[in-house]
C-alpha positions as a Python dict, from the first residue, in 0.01 Angstrom:
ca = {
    (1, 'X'): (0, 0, 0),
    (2, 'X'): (-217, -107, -225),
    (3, 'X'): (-211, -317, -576),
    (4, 'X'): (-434, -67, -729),
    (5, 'X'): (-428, -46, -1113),
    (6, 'X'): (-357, 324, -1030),
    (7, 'X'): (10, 240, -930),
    (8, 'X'): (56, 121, -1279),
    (9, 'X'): (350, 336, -1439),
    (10, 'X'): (269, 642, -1720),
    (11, 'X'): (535, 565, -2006),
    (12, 'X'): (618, 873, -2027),
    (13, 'X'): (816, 904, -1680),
    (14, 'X'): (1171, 819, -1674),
    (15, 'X'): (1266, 538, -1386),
    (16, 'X'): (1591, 726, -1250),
    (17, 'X'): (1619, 696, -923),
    (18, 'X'): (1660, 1001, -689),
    (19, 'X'): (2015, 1078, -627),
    (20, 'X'): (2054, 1426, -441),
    (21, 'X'): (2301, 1421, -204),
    (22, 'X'): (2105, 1684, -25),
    (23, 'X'): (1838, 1415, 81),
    (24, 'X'): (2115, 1267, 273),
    (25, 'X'): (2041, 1507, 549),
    (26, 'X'): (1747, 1355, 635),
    (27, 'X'): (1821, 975, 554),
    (28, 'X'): (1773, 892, 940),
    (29, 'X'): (1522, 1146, 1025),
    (30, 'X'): (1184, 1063, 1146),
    (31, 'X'): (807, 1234, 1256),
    (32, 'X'): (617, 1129, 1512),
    (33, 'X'): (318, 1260, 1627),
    (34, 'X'): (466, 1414, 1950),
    (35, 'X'): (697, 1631, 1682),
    (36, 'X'): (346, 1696, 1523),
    (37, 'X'): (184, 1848, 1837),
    (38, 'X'): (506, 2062, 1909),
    (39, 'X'): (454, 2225, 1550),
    (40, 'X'): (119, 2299, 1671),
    (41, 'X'): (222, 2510, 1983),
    (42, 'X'): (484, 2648, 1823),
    (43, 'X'): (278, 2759, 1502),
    (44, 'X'): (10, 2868, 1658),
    (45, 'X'): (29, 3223, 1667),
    (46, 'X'): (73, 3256, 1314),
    (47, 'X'): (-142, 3071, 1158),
    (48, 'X'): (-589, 3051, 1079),
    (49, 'X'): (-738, 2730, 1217),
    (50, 'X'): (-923, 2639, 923),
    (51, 'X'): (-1289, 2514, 880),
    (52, 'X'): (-1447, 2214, 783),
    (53, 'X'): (-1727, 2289, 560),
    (54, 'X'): (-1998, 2101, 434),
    (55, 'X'): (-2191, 2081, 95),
    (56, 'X'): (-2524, 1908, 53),
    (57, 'X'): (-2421, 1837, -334),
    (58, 'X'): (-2107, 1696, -289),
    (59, 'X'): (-2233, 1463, -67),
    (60, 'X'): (-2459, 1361, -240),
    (61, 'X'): (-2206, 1356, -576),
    (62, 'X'): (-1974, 1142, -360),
    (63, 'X'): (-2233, 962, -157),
    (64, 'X'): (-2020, 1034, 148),
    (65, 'X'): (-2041, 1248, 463),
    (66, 'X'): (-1803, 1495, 346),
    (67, 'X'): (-1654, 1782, 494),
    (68, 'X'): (-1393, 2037, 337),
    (69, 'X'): (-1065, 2120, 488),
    (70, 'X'): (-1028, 2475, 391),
    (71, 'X'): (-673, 2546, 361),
    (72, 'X'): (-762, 2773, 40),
    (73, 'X'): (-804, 3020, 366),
    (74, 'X'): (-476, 2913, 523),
    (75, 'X'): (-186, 3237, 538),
    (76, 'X'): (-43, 3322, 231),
    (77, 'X'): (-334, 3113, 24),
    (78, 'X'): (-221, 2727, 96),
    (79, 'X'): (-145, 2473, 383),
    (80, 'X'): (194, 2522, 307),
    (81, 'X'): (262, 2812, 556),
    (82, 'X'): (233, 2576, 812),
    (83, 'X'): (543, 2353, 736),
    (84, 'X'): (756, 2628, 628),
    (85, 'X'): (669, 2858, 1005),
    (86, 'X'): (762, 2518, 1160),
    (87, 'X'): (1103, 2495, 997),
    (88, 'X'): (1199, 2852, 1017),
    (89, 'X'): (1131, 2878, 1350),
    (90, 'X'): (1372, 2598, 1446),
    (91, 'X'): (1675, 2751, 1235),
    (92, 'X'): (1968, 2752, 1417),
    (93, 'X'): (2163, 3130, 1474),
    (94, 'X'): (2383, 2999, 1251),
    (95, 'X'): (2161, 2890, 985),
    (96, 'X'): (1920, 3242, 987),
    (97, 'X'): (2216, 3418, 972),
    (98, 'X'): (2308, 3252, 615),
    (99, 'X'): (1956, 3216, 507),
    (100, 'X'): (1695, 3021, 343),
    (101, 'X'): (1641, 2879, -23),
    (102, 'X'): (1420, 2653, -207),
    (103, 'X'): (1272, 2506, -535),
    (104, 'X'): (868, 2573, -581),
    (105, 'X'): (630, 2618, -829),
    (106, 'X'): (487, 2904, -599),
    (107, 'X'): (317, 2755, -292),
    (108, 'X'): (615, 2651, -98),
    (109, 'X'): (771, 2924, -201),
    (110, 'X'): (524, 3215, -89),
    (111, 'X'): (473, 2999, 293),
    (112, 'X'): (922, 2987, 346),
    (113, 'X'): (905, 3387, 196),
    (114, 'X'): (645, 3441, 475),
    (115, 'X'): (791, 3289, 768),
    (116, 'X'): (1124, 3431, 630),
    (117, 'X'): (992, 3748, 615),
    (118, 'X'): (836, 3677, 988),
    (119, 'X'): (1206, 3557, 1131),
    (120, 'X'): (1371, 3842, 941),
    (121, 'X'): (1567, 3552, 765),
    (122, 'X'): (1717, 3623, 400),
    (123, 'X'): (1457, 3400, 110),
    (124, 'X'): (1593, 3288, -183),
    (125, 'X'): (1317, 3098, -408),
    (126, 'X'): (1400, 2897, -759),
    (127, 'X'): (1093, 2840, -962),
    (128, 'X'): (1037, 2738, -1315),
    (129, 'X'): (944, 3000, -1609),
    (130, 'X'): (615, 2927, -1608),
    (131, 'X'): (480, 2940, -1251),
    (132, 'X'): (191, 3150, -1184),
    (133, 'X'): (227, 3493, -1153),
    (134, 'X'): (28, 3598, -868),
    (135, 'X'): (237, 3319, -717),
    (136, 'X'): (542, 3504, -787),
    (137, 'X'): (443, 3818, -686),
    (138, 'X'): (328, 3699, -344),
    (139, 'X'): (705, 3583, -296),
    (140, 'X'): (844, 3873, -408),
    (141, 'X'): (573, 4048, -203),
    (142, 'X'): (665, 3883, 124),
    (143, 'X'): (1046, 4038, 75),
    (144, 'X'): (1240, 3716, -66),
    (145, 'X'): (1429, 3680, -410),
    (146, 'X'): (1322, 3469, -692),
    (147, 'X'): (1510, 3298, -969),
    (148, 'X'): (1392, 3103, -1256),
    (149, 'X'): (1503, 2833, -1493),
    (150, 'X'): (1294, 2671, -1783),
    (151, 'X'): (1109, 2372, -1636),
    (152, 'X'): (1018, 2241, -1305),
    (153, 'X'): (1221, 1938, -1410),
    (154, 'X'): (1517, 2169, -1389),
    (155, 'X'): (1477, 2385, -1125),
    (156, 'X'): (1674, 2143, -836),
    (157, 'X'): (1999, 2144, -977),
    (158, 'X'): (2029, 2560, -1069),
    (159, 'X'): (1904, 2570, -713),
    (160, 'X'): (2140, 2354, -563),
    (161, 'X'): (2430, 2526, -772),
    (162, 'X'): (2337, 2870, -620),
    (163, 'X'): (2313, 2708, -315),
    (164, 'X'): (2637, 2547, -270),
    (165, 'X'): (2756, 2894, -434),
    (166, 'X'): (2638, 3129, -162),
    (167, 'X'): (2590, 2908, 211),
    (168, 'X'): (2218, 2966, 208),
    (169, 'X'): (2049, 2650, 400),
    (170, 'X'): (1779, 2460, 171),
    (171, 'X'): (1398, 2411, 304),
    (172, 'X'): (1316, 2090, 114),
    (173, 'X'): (960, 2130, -11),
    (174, 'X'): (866, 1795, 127),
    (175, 'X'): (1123, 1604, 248),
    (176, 'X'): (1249, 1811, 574),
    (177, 'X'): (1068, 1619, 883),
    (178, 'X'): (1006, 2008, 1026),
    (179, 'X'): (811, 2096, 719),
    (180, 'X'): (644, 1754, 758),
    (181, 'X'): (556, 1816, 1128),
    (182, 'X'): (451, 2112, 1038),
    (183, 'X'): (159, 2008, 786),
    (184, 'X'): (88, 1725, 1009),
    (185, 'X'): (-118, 2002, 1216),
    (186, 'X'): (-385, 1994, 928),
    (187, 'X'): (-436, 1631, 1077),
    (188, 'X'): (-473, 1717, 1420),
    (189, 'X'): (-727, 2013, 1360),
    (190, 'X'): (-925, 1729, 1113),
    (191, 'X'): (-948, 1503, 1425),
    (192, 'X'): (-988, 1766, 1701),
    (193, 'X'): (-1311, 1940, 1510),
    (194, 'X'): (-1437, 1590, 1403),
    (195, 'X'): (-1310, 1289, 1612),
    (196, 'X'): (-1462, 984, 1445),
    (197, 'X'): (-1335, 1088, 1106),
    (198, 'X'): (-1376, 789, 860),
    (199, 'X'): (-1167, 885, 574),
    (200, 'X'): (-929, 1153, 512),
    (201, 'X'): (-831, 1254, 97),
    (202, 'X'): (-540, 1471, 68),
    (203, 'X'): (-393, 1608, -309),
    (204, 'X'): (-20, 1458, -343),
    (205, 'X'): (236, 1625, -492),
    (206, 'X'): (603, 1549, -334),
    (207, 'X'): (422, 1384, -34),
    (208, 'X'): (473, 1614, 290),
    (209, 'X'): (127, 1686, 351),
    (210, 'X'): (-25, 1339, 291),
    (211, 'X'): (285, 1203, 513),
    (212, 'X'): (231, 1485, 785),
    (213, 'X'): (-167, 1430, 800),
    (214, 'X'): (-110, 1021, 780),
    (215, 'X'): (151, 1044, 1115),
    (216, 'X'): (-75, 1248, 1293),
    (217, 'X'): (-381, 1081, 1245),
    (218, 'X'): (-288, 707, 1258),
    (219, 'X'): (-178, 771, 1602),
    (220, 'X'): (-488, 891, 1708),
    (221, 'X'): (-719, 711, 1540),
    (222, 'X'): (-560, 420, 1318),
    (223, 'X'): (-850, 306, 1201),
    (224, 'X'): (-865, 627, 980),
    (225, 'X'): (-860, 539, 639),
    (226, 'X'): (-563, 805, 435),
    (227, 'X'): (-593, 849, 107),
    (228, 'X'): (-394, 1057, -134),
    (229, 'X'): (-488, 1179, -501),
    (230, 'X'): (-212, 1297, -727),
    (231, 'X'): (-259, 1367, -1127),
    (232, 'X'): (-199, 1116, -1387),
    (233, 'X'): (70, 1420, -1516),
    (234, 'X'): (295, 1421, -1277),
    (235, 'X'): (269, 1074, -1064),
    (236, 'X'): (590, 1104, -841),
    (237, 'X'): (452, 969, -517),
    (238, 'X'): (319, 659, -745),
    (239, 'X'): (627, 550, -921),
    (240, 'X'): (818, 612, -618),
    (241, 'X'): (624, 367, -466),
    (242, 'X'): (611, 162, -760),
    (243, 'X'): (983, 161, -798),
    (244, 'X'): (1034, 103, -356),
    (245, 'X'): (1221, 434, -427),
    (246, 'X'): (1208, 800, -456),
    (247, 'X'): (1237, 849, -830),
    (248, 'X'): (1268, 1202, -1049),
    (249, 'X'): (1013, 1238, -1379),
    (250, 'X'): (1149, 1334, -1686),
    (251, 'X'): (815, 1462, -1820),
    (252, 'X'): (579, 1671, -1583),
    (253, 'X'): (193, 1824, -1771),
    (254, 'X'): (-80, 1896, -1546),
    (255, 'X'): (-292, 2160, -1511),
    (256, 'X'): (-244, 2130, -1153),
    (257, 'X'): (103, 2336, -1099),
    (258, 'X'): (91, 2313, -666),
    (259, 'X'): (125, 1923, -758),
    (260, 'X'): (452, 1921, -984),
    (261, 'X'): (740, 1758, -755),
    (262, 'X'): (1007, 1679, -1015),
    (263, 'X'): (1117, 1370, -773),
    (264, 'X'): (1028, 1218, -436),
    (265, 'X'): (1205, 1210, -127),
    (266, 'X'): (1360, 938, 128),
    (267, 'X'): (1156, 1058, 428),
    (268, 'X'): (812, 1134, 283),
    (269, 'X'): (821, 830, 125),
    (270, 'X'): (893, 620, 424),
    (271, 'X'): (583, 777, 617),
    (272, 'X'): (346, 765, 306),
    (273, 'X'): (470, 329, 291),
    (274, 'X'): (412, 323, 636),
    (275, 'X'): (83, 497, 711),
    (276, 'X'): (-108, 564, 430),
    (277, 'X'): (-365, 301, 292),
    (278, 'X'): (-380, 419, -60),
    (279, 'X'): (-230, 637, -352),
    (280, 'X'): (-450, 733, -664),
    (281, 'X'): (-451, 885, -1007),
    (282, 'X'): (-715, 1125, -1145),
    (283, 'X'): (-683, 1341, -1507),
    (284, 'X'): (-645, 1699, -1530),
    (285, 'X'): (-1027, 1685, -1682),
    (286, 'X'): (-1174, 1568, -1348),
    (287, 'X'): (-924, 1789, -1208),
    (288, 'X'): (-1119, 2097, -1346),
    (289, 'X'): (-1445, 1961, -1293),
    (290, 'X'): (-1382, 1958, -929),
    (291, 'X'): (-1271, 2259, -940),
    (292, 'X'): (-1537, 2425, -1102),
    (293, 'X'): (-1769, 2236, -852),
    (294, 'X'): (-1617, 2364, -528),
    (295, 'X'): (-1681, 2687, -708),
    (296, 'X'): (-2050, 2668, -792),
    (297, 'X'): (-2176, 2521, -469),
    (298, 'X'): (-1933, 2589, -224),
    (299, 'X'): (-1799, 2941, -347),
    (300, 'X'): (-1491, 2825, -220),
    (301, 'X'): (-1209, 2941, -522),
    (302, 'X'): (-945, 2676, -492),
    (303, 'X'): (-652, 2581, -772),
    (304, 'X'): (-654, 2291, -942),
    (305, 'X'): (-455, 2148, -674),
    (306, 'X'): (-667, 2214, -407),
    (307, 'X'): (-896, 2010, -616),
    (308, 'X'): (-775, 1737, -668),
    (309, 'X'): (-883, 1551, -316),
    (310, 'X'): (-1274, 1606, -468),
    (311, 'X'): (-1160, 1465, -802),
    (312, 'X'): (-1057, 1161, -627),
    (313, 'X'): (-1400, 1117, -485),
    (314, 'X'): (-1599, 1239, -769),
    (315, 'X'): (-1424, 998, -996),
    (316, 'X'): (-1510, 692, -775),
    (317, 'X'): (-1136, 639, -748),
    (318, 'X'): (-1102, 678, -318),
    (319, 'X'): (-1312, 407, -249),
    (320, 'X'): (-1458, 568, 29),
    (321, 'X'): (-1756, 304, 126),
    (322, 'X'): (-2113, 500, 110),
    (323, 'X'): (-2161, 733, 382),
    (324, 'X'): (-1842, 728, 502),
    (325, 'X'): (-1727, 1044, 737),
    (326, 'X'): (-1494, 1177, 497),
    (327, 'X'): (-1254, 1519, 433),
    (328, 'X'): (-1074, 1600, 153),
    (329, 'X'): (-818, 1846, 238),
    (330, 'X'): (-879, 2227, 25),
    (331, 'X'): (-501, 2259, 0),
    (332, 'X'): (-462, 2587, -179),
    (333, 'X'): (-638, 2850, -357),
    (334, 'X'): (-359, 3072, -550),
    (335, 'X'): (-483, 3089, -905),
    (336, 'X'): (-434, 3404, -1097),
    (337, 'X'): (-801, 3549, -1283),
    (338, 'X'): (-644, 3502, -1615),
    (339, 'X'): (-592, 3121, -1523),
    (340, 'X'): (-953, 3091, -1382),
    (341, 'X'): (-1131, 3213, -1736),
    (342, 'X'): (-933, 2941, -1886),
    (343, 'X'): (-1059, 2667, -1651),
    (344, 'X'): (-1398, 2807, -1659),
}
């Protein structure tokens, strides 16, 4: 990785050290980009193959070649149906039979309820008080159950609790190599619609998509320069790689919810040190400002989240040299109205 200034630690994040026994599941787990492929087949039929659209402004704005990766138009609003069809699909009898159950602040959490819903599988999603709305409703909308405790920063361990309490198997957001496979197939479309790729930005928030894209397109075409973004409000990725460890925040604020992983996980983090070149910050301000951008010259409607690749390059924090082929990755578009007016 690299020693930018950008791995430098917020003060207000706590240093403890992941220590969920549930990560132990995956300890010894890899991805490879043969796992990556197989998510593709076996996804297929279930998911949009999503465009990469241009924008004469942005490149200029950026001074790349850049193309957007539109998962805003993904199922169920966000790149993250992809990982969660990939895992559900690969539940043992045993496992459907005792169903699924999860933390999210709402992404996640509506892509497991729809593949659930797909696989007939039971859904149980834990989400702090103050997710989205819309984003709740879409889960409750694709037939699974949602719970709620006071923070993100709290949500893991009533989730674990009810967990342990009632058999139900946990989809880590991030951290299961299927759901990691599974948004790995966002590389592979990148690469298969625009081969000599230069540069690929991707938002971070516990690390499966940036991991999943980064396997998938370093085998291809290692030369590929991976970048991911992730706000200076909730840095988990950064001081996890700071510390040479997945670490939990005490303190998450950012205006960009789909980014909030309380901690980071043993798996994601291995692939992210291994195959991607570079992690950086940007504020919730140039958060917004991309956002509002995408808007007004792309009339693509994204959430702050699925802004925060454009911040990265609008800010002059990628690094991508001029005229680089680039793509940031569009990862999501669920943003309620009332939270749009606000940003606008």
């Amino acid at each position: 990785m690299s020693d930018s200034p950008a791995h430098a630690a917020p003060a207000h994040v706590g240093p403890a050290a992941v220590d969920d026994g549930i990560d132990q599941t995956w300890a010894g787990a890899d991805v490879t980009i043969e796992d990556v492929r197989a998510a593709a087949t076996r996804i297929a039929p279930y998911i949009h193959r999503t465009p990469l659209l241009s924008c004469a402004t942005l490149n200029r704005l950026t001074s790349t070649r850049l193309a957007l990766k539109a998962e805003n138009l993904q199922r169920t609003g966000s790149f993250k149906a992809r990982g969660a069809l990939n895992a559900v699909l690969q539940l043992s009898p045993e496992q459907r039979e005792r169903g699924v159950i999860t933390l999210s602040a709402g992404n996640h959490g509506q892509g497991l309820a729809f593949a659930a819903q797909l696989a007939g599988v039971r859904c149980v999603v834990f989400m702090p008080e103050t997710a989205v709305p819309t984003k709740v409703a879409a889960i409750r909308g694709y037939g699974a159950e949602t719970r709620f405790t006071p923070s993100m920063e709290t949500v893991f361990e009533a989730m674990d609790a009810y967990r342990q309490a009632h058999g139900l198997y946990f989809v880590h957001p991030f951290g299961d190599p299927a759901i990691i496979a599974g948004q790995g197939t966002v590389g592979l479309e990148i690469l298969d619609e625009q081969p000599e790729t230069e540069e690929i930005v991707v938002a971070v928030g516990g690390g499966g998509l940036l991991s999943g894209i980064a396997v998938a397109v370093k085998a291809i075409r290692p030369e590929t320069r991976i970048v991911g973004v992730e706000p200076t409000g909730a840095p988990t990725v950064t001081r996890s790689l700071a510390a040479g460890r997945p670490v939990r925040l005490d303190h998450i604020d950012t205006v960009a919810d789909g980014l909030t992983a309380p901690f980071g996980a043993p798996l994601s983090q291995r692939l992210i040190e291994r195959h991607v070149d570079d992690v950086v910050l940007v504020t919730d301000d140039e958060i917004v400002e991309a956002l509002r951008l995408v808007l007004d010259r792309t009339k693509l409607l994204v959430e702050p989240a699925g802004a925060a690749a454009v911040a990265g390059l609008l800010a002059g924090k990628v690094g991508a040299p001029t005229g680089a082929l680039t793509v940031a990755v569009l990862s999501g578009g669920n943003i309620d109205r009332d939270g749009l007016k606000r940003l606008l």
